[in-house]
Backbone as a ProteinNet text record, in pm:
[ID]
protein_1_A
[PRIMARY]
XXXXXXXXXXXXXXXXXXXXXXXXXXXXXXXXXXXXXXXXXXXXXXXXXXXXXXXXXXXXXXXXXXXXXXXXXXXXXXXXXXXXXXXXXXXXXXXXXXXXXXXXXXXXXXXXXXXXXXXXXXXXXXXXXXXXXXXXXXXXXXXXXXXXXXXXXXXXXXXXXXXXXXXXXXXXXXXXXXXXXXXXXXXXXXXXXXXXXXXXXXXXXXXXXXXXXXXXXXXXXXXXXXXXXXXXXXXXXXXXXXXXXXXXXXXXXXXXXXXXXXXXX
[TERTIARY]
82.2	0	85.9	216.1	288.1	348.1	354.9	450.7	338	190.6	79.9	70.8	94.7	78.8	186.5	271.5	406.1	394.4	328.6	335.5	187.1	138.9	-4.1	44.8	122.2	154.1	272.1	379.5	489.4	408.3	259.9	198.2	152.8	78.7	2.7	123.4	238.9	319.5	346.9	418.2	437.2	368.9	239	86.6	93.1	56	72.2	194.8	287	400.3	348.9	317.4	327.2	181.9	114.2	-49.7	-2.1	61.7	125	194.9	306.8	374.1	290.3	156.8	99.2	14	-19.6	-173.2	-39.9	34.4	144.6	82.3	35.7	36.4	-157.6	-205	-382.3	-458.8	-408.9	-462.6	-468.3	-331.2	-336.6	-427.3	-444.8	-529.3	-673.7	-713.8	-846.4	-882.5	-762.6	-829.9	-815.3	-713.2	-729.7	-856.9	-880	-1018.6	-1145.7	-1137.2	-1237.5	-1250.8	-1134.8	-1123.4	-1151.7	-1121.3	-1140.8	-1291.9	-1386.6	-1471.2	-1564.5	-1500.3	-1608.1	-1574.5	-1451.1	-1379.2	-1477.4	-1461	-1615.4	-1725.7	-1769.1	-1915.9	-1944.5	-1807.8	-1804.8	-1861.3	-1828.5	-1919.5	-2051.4	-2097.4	-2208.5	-2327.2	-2283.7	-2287.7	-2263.2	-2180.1	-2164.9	-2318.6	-2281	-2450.9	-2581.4	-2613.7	-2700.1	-2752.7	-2606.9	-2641.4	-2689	-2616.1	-2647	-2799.5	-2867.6	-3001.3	-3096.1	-3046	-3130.3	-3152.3	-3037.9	-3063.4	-3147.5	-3116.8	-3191.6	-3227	-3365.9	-3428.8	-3322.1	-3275.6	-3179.4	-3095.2	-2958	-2866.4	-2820.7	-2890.3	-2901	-2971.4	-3069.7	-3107.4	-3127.7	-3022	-3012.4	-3060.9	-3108.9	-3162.9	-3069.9	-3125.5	-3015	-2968.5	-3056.9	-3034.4	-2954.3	-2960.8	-2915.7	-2742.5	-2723	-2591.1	-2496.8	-2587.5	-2568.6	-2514.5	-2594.6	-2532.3	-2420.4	-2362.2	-2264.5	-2181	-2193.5	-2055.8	-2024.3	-2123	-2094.9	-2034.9	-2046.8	-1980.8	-1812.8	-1805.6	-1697	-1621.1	-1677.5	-1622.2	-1492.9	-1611.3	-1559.3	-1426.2	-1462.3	-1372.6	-1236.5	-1227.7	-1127.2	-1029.5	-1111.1	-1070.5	-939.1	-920.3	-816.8	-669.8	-703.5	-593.6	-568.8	-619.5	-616	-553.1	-604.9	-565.6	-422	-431.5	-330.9	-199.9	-231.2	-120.2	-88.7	-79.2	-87.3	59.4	176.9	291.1	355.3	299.5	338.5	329.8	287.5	278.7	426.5	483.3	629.7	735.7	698.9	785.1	898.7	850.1	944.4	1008	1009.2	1050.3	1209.6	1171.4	1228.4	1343.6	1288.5	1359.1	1501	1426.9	1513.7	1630.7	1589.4	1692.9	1751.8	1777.5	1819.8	1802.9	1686.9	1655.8	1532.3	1533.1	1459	1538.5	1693.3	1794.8	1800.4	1752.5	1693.6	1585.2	1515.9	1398	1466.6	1615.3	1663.3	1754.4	1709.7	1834.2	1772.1	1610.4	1513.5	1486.6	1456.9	1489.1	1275.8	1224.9	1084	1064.6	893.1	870.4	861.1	910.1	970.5	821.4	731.5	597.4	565.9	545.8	509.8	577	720.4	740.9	721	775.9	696.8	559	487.9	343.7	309.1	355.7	336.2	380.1	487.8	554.1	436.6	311.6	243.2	110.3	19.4	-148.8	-177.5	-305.4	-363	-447	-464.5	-583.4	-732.5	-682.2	-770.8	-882.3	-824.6	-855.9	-990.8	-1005.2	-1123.5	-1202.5	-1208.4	-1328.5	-1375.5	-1297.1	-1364.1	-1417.1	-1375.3	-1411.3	-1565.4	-1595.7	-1733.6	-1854.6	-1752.5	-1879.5	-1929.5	-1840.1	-1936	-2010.8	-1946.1	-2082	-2190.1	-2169.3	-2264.7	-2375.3	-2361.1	-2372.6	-2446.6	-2408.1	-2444.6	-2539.7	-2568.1	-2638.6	-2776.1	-2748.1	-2852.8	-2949	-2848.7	-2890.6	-2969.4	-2941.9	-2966.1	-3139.8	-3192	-3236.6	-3370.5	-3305.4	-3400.3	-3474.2	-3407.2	-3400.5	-3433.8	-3504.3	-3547.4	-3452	-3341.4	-3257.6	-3271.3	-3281.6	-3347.6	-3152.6	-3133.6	-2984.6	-2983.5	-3008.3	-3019.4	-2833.4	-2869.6	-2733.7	-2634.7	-2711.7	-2614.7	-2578.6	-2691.3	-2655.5	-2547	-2517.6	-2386.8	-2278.7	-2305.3	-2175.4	-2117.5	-2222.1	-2171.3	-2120.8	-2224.8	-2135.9	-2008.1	-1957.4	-1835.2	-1719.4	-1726.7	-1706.5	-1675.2	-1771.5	-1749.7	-1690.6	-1686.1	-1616.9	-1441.3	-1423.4	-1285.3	-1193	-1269.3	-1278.6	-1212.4	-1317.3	-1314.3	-1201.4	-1174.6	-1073.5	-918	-922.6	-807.6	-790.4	-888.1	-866.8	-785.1	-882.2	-826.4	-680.2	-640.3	-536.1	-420.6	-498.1	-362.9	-343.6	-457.2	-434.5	-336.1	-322.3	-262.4	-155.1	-86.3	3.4	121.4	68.8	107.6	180	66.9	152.9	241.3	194.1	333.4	470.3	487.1	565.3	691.7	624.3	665.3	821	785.7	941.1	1030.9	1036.3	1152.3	1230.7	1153.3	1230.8	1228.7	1087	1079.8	1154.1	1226.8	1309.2	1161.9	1092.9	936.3	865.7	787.2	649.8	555.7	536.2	413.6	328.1	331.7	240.1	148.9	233.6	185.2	79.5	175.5	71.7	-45	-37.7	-141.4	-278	-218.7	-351.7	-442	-338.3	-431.4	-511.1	-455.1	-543	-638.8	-641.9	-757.8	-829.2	-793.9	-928.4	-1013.4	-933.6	-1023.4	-1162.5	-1127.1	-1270.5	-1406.2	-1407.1	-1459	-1545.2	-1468.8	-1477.9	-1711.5	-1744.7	-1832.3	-1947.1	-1906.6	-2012	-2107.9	-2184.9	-2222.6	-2146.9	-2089.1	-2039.7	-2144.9	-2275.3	-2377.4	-2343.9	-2308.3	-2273.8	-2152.6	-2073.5	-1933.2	-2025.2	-1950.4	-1933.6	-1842.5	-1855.4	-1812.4	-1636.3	-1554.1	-1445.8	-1410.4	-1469.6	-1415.3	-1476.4	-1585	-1638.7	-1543.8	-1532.7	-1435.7	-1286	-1287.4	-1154.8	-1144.8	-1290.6	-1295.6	-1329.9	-1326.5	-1380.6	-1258.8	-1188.3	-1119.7	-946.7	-907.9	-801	-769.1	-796.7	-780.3	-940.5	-958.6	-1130.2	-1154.8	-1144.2	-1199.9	-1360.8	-1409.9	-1561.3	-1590.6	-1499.3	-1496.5	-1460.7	-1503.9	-1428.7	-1556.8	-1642.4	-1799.5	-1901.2	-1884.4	-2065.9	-2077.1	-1989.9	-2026.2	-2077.8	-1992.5	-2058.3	-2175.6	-2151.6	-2268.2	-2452	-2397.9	-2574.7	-2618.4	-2556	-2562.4	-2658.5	-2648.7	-2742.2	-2876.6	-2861.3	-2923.7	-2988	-2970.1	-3041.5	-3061.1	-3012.1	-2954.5	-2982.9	-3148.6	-3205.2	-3135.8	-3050.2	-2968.7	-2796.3	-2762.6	-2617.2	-2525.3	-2448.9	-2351	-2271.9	-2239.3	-2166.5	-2031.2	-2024.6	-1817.7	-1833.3	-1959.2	-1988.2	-1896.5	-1961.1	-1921.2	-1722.8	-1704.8	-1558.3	-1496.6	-1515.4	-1496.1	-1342.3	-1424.4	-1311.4	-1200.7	-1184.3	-1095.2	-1013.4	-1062.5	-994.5	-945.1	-977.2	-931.4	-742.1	-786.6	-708	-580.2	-625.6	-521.3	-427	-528.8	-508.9	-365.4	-399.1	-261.3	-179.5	-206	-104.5	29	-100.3	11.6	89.3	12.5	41.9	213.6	183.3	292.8	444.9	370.7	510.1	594.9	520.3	603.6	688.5	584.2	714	811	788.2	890.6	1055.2	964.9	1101.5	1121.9	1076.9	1103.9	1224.1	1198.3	1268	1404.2	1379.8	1508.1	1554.6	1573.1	1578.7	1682.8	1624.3	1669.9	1815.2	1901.6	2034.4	2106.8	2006.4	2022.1	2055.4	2095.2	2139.2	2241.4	2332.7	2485.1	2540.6	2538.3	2598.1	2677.7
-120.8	0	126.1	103.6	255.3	270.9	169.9	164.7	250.5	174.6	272.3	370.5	408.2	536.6	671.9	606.7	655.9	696.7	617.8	598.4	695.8	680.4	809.5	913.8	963	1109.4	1176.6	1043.8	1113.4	1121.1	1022.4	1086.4	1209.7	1225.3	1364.4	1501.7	1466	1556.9	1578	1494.5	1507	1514.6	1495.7	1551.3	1712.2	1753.9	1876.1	1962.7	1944.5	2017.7	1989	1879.9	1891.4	1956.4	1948.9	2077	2199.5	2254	2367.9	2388.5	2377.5	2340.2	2352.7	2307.8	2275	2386.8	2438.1	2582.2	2670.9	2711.5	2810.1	2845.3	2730.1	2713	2705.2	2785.5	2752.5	2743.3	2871.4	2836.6	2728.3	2666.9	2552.1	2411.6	2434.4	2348.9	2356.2	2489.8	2544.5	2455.3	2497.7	2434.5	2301.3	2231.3	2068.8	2015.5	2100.3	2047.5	2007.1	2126	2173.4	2094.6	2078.4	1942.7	1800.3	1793.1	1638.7	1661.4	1746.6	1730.1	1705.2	1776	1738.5	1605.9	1557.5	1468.3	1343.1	1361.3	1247.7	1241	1377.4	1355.8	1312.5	1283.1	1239.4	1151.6	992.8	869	868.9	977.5	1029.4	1058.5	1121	1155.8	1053.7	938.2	862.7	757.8	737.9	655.5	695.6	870.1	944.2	880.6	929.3	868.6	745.7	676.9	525.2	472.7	554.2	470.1	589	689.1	759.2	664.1	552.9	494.3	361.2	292.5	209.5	226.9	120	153.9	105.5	-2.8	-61.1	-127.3	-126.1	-262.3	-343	-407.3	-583.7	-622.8	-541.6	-519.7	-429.3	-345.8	-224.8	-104.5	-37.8	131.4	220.8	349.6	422.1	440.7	462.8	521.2	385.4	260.7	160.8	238.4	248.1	267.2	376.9	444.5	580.3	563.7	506.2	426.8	334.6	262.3	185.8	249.8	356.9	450.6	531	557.3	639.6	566.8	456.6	350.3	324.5	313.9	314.5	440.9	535	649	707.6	602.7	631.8	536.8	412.1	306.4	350.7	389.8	436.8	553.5	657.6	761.3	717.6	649.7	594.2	593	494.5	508.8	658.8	753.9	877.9	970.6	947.2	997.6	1028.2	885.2	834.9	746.4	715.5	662.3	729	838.2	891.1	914.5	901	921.6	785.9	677.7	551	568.6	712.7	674	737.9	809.5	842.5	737.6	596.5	514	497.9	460.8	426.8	511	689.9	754.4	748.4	780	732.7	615.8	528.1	411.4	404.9	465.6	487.9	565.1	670	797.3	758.3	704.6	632.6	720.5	785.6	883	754.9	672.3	564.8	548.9	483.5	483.2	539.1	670.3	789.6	675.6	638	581.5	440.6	439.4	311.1	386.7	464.5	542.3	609	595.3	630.3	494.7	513.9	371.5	336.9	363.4	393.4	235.7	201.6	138.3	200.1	149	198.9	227.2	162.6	173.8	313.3	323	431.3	530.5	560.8	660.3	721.2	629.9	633.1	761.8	689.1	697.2	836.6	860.8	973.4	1080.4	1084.9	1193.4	1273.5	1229.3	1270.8	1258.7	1361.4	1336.9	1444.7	1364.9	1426.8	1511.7	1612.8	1734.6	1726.7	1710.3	1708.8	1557	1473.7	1348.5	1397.6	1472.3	1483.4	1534.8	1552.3	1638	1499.1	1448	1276.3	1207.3	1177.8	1134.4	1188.2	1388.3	1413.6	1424.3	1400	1399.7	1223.2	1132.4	1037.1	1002.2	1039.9	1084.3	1126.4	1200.2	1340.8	1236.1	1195.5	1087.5	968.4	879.5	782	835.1	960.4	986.4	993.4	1071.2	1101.6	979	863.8	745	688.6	684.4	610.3	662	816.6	857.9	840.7	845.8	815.2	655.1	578.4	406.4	384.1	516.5	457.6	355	368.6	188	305.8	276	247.1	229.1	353.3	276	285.4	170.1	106.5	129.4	113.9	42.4	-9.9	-137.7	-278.1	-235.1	-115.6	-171	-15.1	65	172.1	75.1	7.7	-101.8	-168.1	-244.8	-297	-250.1	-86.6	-10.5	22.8	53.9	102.8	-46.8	-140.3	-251.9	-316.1	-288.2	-311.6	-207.3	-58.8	-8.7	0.6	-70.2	-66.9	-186.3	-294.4	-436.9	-351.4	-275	-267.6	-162.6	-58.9	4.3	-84.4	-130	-256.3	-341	-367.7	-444.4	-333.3	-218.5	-143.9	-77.4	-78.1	-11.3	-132	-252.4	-345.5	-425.1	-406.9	-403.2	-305	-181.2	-47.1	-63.5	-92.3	-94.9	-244.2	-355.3	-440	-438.6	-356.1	-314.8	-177.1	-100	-12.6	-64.7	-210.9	-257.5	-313.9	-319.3	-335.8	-300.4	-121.2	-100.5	-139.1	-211.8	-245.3	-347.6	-417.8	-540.1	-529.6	-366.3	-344.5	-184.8	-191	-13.5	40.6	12.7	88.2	46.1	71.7	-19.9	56.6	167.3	213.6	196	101	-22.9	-119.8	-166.1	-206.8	-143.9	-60.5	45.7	127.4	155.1	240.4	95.7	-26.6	-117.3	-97.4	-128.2	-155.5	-34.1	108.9	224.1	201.4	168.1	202.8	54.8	-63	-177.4	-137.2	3.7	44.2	121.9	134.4	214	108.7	-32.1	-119.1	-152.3	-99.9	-128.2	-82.1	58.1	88.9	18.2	-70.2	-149.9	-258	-319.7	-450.9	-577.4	-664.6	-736.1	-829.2	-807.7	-875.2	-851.7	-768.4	-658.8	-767.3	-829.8	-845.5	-993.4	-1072.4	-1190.1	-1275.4	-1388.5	-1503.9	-1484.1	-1467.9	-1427.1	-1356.7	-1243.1	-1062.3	-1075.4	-1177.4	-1151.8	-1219.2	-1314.4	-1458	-1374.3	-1262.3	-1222.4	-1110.2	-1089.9	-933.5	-987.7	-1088.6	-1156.8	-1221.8	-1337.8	-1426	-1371	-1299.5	-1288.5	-1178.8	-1027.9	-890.4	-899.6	-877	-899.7	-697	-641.4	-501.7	-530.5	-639.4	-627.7	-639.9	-656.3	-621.1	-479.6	-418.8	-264	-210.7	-245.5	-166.6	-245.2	-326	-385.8	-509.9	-564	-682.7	-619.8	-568.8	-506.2	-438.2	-374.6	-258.9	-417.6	-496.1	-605.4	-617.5	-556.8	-617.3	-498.9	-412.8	-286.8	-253.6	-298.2	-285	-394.8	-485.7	-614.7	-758.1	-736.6	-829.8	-949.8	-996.4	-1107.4	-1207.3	-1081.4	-1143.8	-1164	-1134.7	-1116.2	-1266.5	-1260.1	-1324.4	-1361	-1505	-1540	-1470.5	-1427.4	-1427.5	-1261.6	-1218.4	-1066.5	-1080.5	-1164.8	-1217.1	-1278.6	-1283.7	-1290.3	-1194.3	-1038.3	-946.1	-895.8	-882.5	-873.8	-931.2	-1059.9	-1200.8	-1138.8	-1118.7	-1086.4	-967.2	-845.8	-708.2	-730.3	-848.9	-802.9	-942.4	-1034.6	-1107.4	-1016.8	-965.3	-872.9	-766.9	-698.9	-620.1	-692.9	-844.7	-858.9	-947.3	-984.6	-991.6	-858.1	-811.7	-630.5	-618.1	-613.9	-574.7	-708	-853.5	-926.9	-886.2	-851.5	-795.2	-697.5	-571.8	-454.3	-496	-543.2	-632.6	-662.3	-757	-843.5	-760	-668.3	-563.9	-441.8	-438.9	-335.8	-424.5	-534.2	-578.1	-613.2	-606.4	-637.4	-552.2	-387.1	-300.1	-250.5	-197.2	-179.6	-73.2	5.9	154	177.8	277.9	259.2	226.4	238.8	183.1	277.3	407	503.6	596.9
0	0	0	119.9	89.1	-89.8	-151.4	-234.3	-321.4	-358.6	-433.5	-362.7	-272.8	-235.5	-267.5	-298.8	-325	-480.9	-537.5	-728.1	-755.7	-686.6	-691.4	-636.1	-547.7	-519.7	-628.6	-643	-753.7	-908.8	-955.1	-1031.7	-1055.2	-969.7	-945.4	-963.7	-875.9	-871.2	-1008.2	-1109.5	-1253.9	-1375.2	-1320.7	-1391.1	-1414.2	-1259.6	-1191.5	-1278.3	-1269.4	-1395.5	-1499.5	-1590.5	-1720.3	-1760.5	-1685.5	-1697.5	-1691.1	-1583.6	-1635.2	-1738.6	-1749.7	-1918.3	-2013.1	-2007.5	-2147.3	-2119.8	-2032.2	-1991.1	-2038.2	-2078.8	-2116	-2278.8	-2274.9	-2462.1	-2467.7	-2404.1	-2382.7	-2511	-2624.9	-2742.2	-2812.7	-2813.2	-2869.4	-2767.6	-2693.6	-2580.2	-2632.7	-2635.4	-2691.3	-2827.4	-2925.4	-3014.7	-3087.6	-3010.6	-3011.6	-2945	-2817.4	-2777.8	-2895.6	-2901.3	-2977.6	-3118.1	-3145.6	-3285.6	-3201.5	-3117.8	-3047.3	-3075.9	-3026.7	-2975.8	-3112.2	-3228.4	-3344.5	-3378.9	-3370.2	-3417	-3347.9	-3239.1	-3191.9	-3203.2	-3252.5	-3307.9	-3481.6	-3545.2	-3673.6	-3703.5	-3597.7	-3619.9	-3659.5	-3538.2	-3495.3	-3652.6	-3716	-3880.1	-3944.2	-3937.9	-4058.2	-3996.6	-3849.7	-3836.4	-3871.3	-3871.9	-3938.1	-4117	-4135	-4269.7	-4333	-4238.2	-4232.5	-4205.5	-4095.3	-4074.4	-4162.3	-4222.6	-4351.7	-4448.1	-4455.2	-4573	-4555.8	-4436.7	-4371.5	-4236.6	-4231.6	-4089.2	-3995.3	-3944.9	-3852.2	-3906.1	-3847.5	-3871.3	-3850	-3908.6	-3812.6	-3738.1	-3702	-3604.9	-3468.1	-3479.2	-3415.9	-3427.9	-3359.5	-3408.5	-3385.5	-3427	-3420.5	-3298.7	-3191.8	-3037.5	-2999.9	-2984.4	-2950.1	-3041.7	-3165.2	-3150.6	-3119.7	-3096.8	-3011.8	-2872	-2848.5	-2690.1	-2695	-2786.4	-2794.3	-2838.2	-2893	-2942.8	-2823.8	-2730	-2624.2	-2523.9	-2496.1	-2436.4	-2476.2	-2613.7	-2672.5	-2623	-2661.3	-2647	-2494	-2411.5	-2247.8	-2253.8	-2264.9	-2272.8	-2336.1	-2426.5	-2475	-2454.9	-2388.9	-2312.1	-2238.6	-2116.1	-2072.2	-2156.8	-2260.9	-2390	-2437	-2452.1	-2511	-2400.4	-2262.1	-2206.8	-2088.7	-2062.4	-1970.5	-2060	-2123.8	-2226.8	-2367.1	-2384.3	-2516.8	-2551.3	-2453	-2437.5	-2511.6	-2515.8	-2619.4	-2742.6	-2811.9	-2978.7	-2990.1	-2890.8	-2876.8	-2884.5	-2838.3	-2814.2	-2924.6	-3022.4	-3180.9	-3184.5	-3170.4	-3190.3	-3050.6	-2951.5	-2820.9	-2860.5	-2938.8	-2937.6	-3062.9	-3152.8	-3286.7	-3242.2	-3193.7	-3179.9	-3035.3	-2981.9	-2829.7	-2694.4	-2707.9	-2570.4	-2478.1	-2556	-2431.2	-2354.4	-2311.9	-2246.8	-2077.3	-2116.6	-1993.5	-1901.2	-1914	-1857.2	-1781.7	-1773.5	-1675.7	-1577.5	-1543.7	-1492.7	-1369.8	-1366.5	-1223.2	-1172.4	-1037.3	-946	-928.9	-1068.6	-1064.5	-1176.5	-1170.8	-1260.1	-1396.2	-1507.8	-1601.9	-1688.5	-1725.9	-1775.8	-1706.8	-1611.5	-1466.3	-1526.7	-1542.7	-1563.1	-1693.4	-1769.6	-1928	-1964.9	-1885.5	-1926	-1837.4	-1714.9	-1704.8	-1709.7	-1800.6	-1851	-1944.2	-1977.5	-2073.7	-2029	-1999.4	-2006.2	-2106.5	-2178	-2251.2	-2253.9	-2234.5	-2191.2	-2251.1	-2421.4	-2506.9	-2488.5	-2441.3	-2406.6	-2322	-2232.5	-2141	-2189.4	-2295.1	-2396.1	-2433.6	-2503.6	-2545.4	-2467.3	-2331.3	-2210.4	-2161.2	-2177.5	-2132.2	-2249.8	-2389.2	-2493.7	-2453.7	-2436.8	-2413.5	-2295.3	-2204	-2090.8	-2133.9	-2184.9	-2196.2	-2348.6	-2458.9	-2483	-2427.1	-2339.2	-2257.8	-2175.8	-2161.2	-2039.4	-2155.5	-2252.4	-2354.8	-2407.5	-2485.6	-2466	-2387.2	-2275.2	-2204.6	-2172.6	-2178.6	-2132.4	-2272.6	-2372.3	-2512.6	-2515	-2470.1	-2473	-2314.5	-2233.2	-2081.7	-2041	-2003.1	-1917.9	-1749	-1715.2	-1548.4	-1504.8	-1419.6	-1373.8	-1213.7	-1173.9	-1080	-1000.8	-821.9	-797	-879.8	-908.5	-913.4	-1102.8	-1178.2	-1268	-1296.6	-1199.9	-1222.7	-1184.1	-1094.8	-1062.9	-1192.9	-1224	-1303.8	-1460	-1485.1	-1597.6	-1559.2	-1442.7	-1342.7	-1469.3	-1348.7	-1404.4	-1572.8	-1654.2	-1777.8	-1864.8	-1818.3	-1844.3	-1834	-1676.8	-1668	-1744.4	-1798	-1822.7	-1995.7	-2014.3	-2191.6	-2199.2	-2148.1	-2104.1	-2105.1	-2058.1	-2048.4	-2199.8	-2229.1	-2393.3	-2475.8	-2481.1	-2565.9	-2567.6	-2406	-2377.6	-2432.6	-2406.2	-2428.5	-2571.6	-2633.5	-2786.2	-2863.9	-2787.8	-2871.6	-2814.7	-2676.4	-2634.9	-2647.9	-2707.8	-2777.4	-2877.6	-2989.4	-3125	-3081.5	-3031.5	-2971	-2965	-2858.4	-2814.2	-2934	-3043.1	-3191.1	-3222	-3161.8	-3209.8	-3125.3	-3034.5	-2972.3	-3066.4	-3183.1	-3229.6	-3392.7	-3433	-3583.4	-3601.3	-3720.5	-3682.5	-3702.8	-3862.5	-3858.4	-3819.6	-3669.7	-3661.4	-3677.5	-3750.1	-3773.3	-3814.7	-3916.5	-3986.7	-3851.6	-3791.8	-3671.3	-3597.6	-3521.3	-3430.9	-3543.2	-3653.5	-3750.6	-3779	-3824.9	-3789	-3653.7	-3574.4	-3435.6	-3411.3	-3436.3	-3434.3	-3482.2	-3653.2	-3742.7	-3661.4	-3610.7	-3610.6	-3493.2	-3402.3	-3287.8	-3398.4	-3507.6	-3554.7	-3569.8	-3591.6	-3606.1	-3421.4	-3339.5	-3234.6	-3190.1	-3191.7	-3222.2	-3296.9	-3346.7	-3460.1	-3337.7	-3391.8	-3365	-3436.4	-3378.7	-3399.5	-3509.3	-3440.2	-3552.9	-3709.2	-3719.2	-3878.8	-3950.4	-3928.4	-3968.3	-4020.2	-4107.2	-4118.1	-4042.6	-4039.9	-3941.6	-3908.6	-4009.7	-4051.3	-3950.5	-3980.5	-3937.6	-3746.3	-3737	-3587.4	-3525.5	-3567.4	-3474.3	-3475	-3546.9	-3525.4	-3466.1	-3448.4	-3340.5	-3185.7	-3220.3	-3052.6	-3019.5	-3075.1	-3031.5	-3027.8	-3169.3	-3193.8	-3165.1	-3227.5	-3159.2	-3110.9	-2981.6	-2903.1	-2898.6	-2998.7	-3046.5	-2959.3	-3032.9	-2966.5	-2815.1	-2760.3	-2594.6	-2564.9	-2610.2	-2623.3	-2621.3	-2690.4	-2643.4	-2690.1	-2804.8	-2815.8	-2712	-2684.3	-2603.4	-2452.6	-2411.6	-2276.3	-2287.4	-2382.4	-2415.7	-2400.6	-2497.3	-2455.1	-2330.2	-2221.2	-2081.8	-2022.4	-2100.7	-2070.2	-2214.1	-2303.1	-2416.2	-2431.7	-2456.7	-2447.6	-2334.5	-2258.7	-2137.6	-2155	-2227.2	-2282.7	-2385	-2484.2	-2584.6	-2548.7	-2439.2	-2407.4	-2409.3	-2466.7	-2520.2	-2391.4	-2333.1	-2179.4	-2191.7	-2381.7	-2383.1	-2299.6	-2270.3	-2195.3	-2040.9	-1943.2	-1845.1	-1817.4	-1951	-1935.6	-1935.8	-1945.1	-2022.4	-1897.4	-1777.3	-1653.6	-1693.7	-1743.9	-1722	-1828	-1942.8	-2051.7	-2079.6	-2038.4	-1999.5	-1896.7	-1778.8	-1688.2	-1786.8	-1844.2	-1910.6	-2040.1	-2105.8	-2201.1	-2147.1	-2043.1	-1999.4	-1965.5	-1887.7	-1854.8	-1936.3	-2044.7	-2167.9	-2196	-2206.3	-2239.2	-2198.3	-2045.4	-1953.8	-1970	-2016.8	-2033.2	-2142.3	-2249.7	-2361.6	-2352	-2304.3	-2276.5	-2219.2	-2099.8	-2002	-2104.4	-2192.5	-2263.8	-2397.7	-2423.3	-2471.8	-2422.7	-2268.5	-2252.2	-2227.4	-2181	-2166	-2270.8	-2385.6	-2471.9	-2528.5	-2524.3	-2572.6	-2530	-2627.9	-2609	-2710.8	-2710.8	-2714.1	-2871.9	-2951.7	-3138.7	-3160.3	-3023.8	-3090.2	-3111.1	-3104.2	-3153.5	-3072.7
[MASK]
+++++++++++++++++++++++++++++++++++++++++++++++++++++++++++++++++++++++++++++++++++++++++++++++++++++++++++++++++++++++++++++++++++++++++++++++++++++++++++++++++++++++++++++++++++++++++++++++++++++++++++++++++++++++++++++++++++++++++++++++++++++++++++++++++++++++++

């Protein structure tokens, strides 16, 4: 406990500076926000268009995917926000300023990661609140105790997939000089994430569930509040697979960092 207690105050402390640092520069704060914020209501428009042309898909209405994008939306926040300092890595790694990061008597992920929060990230974070709350309120779901618990819950579950899908292919450049190919897939298959898995063919689902599990990222959890009647048991694994998911996550970097041995130069 002292030790988390220790890694949450030297967070905060190095949060705390790099918010200042970045409020120096407010315009530019202003208007990344402000692009985040349309930037998430884009989906928003392509589903418009989408149920103009048809009534539902697949079975879904529009408000039903309104709510699963807003779900998505939160889930992912985490990644945007608290880890946004990993699309740095390759770069870090090529040019040999990763090196720096063995030289604090800190966990090395830990320090990594909070050298960087994302500001703009909390705009994404309250449009899907703000979102989910709307949803929720169009489609009447009743939120009970047990059932904020358990959004609490499936949110942190899907949070974890996503973080450890992106941070996987991140892990790339420790062993590819370019992994941007890498890390630029795993970005773009988070766009698929939003869908109903119903939508895909057998192919594309079994590979959004089993192999990269994108669909634990928001439609699977998302049935547990939208349909509960129709929910899928692989829902109920979602914890199991979130917390396996990082901790694959975390063996790689692991043998990644040890791995690494600077450009040689």
């Amino acid at each position: 406990m002292r030790t988390l207690a220790r890694y949450l105050r030297l967070y905060f402390i190095i949060e705390a500076q790099y918010i200042k640092a970045r409020m120096q520069y407010r315009a530019d704060f202003l208007v990344s926000s402000i692009g985040m914020f349309f930037s998430s209501l884009a989906t928003l428009a392509v589903f418009w268009i989408l149920f103009n042309s048809i009534n539902d898909l697949a079975g879904w209405t529009f408000m039903e995917m309104v709510f699963i994008y807003a779900f998505y939306m939160i889930a992912i926040s985490p990644m945007q926000i608290l880890f946004d300092h990993f699309w740095q890595l390759r770069f870090h790694i090529r040019q040999g300023t990763f090196l720096k990061y063995y030289f604090r008597p800190l966990n090395m992920m830990f320090y990594y990661m909070s050298e960087m929060f994302d500001l703009k990230g909390l705009t994404q974070l309250l449009v899907g609140i703000g979102l989910l709350i709307y949803a929720s309120t169009q489609l009447e779901i009743s939120w009970t105790a047990a059932r904020v618990i358990l959004l609490l819950v499936t949110l942190f579950s899907a949070a974890l997939v996503q973080v450890a899908v992106v941070l996987i292919a991140t892990c790339a450049a420790f062993w590819v000089v370019d992994s941007w190919p890498v890390l630029g897939l795993a970005w773009k298959l988070r766009e698929f994430a939003p869908y109903p898995m119903s939508i895909f063919d057998g192919a594309f689902r079994f590979t959004f569930t089993y192999i990269i599990p994108i669909g634990f990222v928001a439609f699977y959890p998302s049935q547990l509040f939208l349909r509960p009647e129709q929910v899928s048991p692989l829902v109920y694994a979602s914890p199991l697979i979130g917390i396996a998911l990082f901790a694959l996550m975390y063996w790689i970097w692991t043998q990644g960092v040890n791995s690494y041995t600077g450009t040689g130069s």
